[in-house]
N, CA, C and O atoms as CSV, one atom per row, in Angstrom:
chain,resi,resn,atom,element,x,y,z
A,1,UNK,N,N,-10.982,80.055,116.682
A,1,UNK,CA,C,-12.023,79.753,115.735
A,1,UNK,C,C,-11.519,79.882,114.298
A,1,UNK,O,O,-12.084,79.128,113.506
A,2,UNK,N,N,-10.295,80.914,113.653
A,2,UNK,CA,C,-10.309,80.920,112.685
A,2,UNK,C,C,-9.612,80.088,112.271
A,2,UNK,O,O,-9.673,79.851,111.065
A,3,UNK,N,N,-8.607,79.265,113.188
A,3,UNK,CA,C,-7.715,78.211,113.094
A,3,UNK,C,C,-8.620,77.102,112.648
A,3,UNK,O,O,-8.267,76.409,111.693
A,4,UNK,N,N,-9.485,76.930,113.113
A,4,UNK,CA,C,-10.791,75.705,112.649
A,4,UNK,C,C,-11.015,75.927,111.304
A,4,UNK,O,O,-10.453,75.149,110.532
A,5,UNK,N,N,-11.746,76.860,110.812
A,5,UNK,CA,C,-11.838,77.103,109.737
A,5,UNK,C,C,-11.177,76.932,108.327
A,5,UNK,O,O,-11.591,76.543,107.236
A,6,UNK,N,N,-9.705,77.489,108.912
A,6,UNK,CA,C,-8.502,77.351,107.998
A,6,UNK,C,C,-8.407,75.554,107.941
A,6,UNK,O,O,-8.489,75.084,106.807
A,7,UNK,N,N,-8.252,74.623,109.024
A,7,UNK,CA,C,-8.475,73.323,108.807
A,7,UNK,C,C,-9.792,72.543,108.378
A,7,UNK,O,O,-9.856,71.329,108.179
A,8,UNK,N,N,-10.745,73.383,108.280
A,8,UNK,CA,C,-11.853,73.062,107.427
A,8,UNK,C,C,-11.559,73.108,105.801
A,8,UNK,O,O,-11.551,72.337,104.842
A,9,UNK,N,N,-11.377,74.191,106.032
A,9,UNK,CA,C,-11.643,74.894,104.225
A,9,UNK,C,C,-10.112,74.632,103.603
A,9,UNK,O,O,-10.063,74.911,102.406
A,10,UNK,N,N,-9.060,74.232,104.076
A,10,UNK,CA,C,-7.858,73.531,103.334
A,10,UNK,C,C,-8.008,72.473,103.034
A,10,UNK,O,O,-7.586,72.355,101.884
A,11,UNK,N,N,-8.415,71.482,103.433
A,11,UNK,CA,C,-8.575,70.042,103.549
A,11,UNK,C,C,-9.734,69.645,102.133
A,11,UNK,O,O,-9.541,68.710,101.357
A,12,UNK,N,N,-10.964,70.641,102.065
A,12,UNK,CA,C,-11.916,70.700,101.159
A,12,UNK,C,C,-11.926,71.169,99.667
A,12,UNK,O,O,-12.482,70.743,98.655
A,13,UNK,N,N,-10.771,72.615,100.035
A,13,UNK,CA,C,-10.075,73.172,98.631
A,13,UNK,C,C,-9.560,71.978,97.915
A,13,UNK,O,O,-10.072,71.554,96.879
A,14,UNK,N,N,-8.197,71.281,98.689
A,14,UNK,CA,C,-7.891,70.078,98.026
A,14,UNK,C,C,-8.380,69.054,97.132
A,14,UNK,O,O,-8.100,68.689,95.990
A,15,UNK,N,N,-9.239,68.697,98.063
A,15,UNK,CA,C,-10.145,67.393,97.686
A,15,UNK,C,C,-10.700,68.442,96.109
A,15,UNK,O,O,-10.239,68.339,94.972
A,16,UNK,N,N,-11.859,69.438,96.622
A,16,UNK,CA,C,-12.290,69.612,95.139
A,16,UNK,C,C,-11.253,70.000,93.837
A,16,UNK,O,O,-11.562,70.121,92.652
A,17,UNK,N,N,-10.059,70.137,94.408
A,17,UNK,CA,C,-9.273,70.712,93.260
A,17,UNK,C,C,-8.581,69.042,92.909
A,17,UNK,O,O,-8.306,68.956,91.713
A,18,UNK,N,N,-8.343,68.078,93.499
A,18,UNK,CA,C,-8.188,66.819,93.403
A,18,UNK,C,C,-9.505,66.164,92.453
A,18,UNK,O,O,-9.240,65.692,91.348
A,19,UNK,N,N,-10.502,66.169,92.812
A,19,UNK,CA,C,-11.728,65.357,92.270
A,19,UNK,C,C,-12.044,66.805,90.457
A,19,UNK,O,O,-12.761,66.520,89.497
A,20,UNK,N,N,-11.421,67.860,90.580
A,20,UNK,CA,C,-11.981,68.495,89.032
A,20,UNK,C,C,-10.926,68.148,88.006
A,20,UNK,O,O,-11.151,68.357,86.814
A,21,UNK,N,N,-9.809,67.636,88.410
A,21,UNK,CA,C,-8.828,67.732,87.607
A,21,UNK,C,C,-9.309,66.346,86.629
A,21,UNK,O,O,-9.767,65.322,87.137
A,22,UNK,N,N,-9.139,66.506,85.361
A,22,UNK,CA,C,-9.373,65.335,84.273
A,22,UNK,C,C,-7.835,64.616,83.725
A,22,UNK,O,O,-6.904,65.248,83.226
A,23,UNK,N,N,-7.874,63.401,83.932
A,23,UNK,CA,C,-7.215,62.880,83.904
A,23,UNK,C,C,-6.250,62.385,82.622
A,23,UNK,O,O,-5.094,61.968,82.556
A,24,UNK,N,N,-7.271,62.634,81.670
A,24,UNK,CA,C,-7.107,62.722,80.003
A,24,UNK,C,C,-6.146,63.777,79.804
A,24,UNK,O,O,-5.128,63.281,79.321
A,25,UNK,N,N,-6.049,64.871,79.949
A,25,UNK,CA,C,-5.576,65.810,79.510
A,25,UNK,C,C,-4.178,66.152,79.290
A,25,UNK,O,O,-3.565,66.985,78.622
A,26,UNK,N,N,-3.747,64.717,80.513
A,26,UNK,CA,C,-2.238,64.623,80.149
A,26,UNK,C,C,-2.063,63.116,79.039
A,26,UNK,O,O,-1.042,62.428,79.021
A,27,UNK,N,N,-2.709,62.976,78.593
A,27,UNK,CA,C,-2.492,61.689,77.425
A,27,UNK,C,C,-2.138,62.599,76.585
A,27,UNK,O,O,-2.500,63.775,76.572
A,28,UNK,N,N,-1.074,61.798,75.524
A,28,UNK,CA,C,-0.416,62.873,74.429
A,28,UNK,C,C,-1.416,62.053,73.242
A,28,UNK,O,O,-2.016,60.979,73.287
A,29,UNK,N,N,-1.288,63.048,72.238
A,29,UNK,CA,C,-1.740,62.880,71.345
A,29,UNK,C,C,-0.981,62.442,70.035
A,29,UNK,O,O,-0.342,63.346,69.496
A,30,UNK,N,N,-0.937,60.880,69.279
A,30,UNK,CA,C,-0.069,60.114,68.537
A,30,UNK,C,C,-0.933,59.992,67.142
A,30,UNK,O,O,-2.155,59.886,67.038
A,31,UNK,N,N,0.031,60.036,66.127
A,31,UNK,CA,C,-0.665,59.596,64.767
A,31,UNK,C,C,0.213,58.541,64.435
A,31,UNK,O,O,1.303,58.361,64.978
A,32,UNK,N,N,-0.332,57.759,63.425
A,32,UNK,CA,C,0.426,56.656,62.968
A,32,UNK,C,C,-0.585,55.912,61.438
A,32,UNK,O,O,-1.589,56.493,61.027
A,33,UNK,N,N,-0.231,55.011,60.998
A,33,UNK,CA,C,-0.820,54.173,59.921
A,33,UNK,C,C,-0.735,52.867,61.053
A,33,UNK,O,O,-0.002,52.560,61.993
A,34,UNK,N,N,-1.701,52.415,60.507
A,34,UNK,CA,C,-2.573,51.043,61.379
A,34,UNK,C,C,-3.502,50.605,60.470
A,34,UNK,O,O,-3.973,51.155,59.474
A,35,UNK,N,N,-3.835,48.730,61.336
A,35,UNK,CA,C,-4.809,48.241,60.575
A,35,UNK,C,C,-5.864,48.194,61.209
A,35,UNK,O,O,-5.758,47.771,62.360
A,36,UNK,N,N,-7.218,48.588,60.737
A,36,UNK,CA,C,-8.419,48.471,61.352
A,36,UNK,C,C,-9.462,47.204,60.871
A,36,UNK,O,O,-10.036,47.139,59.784
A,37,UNK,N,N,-9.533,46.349,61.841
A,37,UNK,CA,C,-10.044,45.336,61.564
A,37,UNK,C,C,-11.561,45.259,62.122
A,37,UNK,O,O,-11.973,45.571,63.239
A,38,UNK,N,N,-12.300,44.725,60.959
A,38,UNK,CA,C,-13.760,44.252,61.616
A,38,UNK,C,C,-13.759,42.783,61.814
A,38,UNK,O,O,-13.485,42.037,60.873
A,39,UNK,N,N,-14.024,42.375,62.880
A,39,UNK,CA,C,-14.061,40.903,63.339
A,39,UNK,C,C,-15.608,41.097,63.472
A,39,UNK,O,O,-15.906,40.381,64.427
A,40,UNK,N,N,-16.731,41.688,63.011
A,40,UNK,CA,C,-18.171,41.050,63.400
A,40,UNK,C,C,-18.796,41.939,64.332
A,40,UNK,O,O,-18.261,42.572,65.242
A,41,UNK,N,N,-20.300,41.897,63.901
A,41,UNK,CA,C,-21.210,42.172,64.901
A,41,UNK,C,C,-20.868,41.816,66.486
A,41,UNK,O,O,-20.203,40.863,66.892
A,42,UNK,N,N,-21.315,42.537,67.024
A,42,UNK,CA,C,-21.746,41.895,68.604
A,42,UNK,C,C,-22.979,40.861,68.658
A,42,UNK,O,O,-22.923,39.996,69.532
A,43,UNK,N,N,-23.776,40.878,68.034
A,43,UNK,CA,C,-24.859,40.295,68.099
A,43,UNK,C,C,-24.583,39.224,67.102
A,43,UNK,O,O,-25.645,38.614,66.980
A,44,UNK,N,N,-23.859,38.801,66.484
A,44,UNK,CA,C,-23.495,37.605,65.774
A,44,UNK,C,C,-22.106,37.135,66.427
A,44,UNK,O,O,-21.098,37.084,65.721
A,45,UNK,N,N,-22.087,36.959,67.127
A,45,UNK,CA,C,-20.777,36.577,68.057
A,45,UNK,C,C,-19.225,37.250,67.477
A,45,UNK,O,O,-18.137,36.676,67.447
A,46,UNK,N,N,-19.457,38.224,67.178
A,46,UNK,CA,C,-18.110,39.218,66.766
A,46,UNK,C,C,-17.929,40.165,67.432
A,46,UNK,O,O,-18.775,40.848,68.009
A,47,UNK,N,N,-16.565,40.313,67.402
A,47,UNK,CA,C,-16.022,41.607,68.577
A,47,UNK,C,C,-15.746,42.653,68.182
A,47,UNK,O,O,-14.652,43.040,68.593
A,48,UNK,N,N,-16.589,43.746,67.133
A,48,UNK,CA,C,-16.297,44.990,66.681
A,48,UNK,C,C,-15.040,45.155,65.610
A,48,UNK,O,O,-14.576,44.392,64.763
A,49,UNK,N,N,-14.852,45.902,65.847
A,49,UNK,CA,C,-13.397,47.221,65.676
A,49,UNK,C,C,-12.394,46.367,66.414
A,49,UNK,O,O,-12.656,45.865,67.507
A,50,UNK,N,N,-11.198,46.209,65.772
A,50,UNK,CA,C,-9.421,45.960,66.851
A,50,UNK,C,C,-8.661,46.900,65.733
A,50,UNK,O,O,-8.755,47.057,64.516
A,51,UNK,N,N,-7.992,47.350,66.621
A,51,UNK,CA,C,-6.955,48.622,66.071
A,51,UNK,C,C,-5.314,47.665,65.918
A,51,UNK,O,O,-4.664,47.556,66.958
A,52,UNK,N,N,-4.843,47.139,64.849
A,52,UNK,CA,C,-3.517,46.611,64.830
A,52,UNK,C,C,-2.527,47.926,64.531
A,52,UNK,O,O,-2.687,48.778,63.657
A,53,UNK,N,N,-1.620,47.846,65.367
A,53,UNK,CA,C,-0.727,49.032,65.495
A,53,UNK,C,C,0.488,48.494,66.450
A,53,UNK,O,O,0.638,48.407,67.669
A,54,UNK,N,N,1.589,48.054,64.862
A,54,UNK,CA,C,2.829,48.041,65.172
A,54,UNK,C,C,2.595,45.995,65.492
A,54,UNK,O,O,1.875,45.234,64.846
A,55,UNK,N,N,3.501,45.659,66.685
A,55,UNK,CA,C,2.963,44.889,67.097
A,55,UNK,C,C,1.800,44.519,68.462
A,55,UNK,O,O,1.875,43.611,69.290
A,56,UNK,N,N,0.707,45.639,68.301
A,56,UNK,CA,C,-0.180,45.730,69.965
A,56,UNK,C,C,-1.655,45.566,69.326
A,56,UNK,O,O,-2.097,46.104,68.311
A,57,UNK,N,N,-2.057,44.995,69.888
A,57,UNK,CA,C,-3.804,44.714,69.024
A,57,UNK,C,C,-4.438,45.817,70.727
A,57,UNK,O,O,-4.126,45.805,71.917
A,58,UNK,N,N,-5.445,46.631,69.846
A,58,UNK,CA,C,-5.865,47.527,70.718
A,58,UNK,C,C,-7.788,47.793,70.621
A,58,UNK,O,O,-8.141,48.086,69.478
A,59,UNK,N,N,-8.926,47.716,71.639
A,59,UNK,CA,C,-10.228,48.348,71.576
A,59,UNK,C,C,-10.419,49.448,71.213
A,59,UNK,O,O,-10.010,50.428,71.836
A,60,UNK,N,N,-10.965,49.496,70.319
A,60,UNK,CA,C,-11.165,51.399,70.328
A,60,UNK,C,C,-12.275,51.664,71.708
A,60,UNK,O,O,-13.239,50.915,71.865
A,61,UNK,N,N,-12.034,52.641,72.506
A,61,UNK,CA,C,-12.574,53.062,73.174
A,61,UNK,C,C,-14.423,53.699,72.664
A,61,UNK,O,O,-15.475,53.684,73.303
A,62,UNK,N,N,-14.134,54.130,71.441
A,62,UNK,CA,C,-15.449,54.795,70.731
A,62,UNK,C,C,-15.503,54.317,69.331
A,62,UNK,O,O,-15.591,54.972,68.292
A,63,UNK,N,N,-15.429,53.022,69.522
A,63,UNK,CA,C,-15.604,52.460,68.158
A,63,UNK,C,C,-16.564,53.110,67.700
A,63,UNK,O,O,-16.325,53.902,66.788
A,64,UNK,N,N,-17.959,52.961,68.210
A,64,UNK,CA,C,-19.449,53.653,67.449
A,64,UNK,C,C,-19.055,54.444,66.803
A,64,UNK,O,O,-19.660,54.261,65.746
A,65,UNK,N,N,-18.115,55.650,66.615
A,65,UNK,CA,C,-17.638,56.355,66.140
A,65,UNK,C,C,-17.064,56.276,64.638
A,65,UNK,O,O,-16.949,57.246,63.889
A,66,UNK,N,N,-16.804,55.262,64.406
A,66,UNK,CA,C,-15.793,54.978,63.139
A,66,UNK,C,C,-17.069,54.354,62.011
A,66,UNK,O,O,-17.871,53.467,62.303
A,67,UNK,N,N,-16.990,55.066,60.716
A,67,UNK,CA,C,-18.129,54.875,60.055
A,67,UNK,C,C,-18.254,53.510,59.560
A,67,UNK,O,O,-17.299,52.796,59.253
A,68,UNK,N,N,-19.538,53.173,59.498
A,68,UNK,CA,C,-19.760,51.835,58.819
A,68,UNK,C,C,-19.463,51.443,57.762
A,68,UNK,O,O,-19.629,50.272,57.419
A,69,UNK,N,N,-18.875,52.500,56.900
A,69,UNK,CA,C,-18.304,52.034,55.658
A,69,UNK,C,C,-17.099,51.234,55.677
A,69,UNK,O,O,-16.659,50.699,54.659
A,70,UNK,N,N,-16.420,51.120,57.108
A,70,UNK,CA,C,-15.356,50.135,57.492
A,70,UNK,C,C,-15.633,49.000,57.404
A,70,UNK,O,O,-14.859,48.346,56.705
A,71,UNK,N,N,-16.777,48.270,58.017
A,71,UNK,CA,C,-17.573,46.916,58.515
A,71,UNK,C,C,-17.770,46.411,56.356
A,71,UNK,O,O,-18.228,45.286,56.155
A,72,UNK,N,N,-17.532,46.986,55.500
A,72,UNK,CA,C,-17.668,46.440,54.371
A,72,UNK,C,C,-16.780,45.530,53.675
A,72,UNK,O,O,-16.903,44.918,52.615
A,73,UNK,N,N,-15.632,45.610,54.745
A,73,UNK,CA,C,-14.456,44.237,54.525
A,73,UNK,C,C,-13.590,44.556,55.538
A,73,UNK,O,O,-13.252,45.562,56.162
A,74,UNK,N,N,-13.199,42.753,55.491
A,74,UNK,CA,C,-12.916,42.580,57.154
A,74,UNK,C,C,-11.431,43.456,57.504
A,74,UNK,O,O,-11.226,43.380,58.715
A,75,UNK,N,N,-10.268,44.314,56.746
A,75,UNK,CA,C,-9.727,45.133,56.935
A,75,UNK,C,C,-9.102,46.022,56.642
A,75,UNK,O,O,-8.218,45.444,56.009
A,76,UNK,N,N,-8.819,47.202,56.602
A,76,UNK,CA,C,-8.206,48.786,56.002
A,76,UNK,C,C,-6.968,49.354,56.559
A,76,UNK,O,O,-6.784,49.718,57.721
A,77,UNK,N,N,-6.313,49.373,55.773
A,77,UNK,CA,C,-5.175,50.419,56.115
A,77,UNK,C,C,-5.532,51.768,56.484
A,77,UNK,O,O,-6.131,52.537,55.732
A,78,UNK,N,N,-5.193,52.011,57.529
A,78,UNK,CA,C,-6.029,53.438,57.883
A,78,UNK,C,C,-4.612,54.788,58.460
A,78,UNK,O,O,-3.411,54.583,58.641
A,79,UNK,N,N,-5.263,55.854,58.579
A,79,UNK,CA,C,-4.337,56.658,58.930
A,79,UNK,C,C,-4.911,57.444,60.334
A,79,UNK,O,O,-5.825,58.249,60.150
A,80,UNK,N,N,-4.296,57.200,62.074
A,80,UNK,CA,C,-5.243,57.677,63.067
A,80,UNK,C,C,-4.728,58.329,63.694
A,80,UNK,O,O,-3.538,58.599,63.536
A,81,UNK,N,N,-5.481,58.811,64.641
A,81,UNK,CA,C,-4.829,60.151,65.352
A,81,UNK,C,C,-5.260,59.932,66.461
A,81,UNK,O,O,-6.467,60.132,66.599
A,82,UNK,N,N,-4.684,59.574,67.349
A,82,UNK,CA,C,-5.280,58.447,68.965
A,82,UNK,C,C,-4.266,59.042,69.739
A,82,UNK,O,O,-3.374,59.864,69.530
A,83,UNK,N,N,-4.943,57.927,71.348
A,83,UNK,CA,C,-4.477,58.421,72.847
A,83,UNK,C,C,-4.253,57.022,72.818
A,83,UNK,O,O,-4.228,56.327,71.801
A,84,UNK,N,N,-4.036,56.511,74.401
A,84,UNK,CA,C,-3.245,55.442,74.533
A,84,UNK,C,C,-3.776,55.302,76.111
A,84,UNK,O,O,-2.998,55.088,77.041
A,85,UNK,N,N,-4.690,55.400,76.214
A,85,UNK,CA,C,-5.936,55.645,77.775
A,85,UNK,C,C,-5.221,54.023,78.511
A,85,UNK,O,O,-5.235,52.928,77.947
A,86,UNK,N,N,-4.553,54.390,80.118
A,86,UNK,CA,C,-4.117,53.472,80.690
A,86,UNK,C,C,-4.156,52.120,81.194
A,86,UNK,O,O,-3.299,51.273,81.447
A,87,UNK,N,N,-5.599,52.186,81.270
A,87,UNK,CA,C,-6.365,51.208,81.507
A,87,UNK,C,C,-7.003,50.434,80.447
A,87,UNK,O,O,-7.621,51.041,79.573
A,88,UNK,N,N,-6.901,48.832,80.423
A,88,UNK,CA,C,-7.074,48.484,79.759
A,88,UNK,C,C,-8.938,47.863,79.847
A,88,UNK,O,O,-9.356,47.955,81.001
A,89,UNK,N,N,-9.680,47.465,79.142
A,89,UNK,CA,C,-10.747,47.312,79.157
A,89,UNK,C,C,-11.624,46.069,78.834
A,89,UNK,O,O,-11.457,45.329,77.865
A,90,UNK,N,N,-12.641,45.941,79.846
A,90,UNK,CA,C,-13.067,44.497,79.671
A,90,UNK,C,C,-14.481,44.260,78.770
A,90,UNK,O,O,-15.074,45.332,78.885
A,91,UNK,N,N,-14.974,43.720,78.264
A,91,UNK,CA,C,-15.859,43.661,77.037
A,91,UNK,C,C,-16.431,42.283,76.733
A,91,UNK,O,O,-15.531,41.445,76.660
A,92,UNK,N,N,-17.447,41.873,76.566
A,92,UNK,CA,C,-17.905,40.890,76.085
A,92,UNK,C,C,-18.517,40.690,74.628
A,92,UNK,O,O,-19.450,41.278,74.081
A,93,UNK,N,N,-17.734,39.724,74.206
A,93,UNK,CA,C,-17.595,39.153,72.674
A,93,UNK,C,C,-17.701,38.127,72.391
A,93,UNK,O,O,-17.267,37.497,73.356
A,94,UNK,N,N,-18.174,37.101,71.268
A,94,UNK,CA,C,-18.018,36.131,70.920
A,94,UNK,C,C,-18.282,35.115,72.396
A,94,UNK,O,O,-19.343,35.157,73.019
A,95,UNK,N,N,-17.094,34.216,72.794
A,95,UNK,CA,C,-18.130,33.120,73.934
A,95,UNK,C,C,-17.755,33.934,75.240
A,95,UNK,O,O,-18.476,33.655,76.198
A,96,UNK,N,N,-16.725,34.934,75.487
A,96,UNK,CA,C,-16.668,35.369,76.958
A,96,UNK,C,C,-16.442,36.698,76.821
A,96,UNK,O,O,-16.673,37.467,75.888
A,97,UNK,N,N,-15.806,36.902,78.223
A,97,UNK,CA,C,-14.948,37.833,78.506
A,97,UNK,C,C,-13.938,38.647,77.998
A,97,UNK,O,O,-14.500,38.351,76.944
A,98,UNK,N,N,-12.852,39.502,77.632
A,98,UNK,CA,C,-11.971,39.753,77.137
A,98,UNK,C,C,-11.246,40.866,77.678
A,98,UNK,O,O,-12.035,41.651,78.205
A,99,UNK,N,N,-10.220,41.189,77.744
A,99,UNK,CA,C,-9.531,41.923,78.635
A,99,UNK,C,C,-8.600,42.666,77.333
A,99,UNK,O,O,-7.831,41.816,76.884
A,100,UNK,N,N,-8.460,43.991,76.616
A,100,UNK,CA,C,-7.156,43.969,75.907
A,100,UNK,C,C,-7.305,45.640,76.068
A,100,UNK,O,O,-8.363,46.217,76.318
A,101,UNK,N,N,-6.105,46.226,75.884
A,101,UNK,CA,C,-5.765,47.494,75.658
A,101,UNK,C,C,-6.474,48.652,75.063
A,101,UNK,O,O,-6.848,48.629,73.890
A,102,UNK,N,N,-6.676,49.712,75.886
A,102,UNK,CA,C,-7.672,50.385,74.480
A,102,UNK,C,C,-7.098,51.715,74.131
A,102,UNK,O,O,-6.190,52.175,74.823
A,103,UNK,N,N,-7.530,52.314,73.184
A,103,UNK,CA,C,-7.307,53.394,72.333
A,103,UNK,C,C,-8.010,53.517,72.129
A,103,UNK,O,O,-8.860,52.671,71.851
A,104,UNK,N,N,-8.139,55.036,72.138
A,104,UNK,CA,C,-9.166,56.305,71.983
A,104,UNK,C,C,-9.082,56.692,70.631
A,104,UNK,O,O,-7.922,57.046,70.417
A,105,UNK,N,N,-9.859,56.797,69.505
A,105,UNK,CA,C,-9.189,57.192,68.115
A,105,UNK,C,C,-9.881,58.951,68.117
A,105,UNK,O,O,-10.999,59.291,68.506
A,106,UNK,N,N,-9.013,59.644,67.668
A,106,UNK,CA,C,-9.400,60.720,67.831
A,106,UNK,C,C,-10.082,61.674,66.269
A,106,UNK,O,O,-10.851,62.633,66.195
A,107,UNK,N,N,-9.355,60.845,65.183
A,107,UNK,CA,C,-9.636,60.801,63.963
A,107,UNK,C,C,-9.039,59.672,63.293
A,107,UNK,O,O,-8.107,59.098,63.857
A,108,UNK,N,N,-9.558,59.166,61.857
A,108,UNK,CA,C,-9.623,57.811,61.323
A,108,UNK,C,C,-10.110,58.306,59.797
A,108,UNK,O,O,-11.179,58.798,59.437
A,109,UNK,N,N,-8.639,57.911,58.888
A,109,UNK,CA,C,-9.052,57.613,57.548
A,109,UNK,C,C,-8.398,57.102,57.193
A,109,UNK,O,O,-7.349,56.812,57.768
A,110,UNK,N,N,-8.841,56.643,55.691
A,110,UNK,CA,C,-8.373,55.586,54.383
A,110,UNK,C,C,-6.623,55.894,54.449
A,110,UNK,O,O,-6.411,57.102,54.343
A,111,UNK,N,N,-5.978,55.477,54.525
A,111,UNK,CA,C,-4.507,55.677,53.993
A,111,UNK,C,C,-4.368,55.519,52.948
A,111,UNK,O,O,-3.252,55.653,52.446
């Protein structure tokens, strides 16, 4: 019987120590100078926030985040402090679909 047990409660330890672990926590944390571009409302056929950095055009993951005093011309030299989250992300903009890279900004200012 205790042999059962032990193949109960190993199998379950796992899994929950598998399913608590966060997956973020190993993303490193990068600063850099970048351009932050407003391409437009969503609701006027524009696609937010794109993060230009280097040569990689990137989503911010939490655009909502980045103050509206950005959206006052279409782009800023900025100074950010981001992740680089693996998966890239799908979004609807302008006439479709869109598929591009995203970044997490973790902080965001004027350069």
């Amino acid at each position: 019987m205790k042999k059962f047990k032990l193949y109960l409660v190993a199998p379950l330890a796992l899994m929950l120590t598998a399913i608590s672990c966060d997956k973020d926590d190993d993303l490193q944390v990068m600063e850099a100078t970048a351009t932050l571009v407003w391409s437009g409302d969503y609701a006027v056929d524009g696609c937010g926030f794109i993060i230009h950095l280097g040569d990689q055009h990137y989503k911010p993951e939490n655009e909502q985040e980045i103050d509206n005093l950005f959206k006052q011309q279409d782009s800023h030299t900025v100074r950010i402090k981001y992740t680089l989250p693996a998966k890239p992300r799908e979004y609807n903009c302008g006439w479709g679909v869109h598929k591009k890279s995203t970044i997490r900004l973790l902080s965001i200012k004027k350069a």
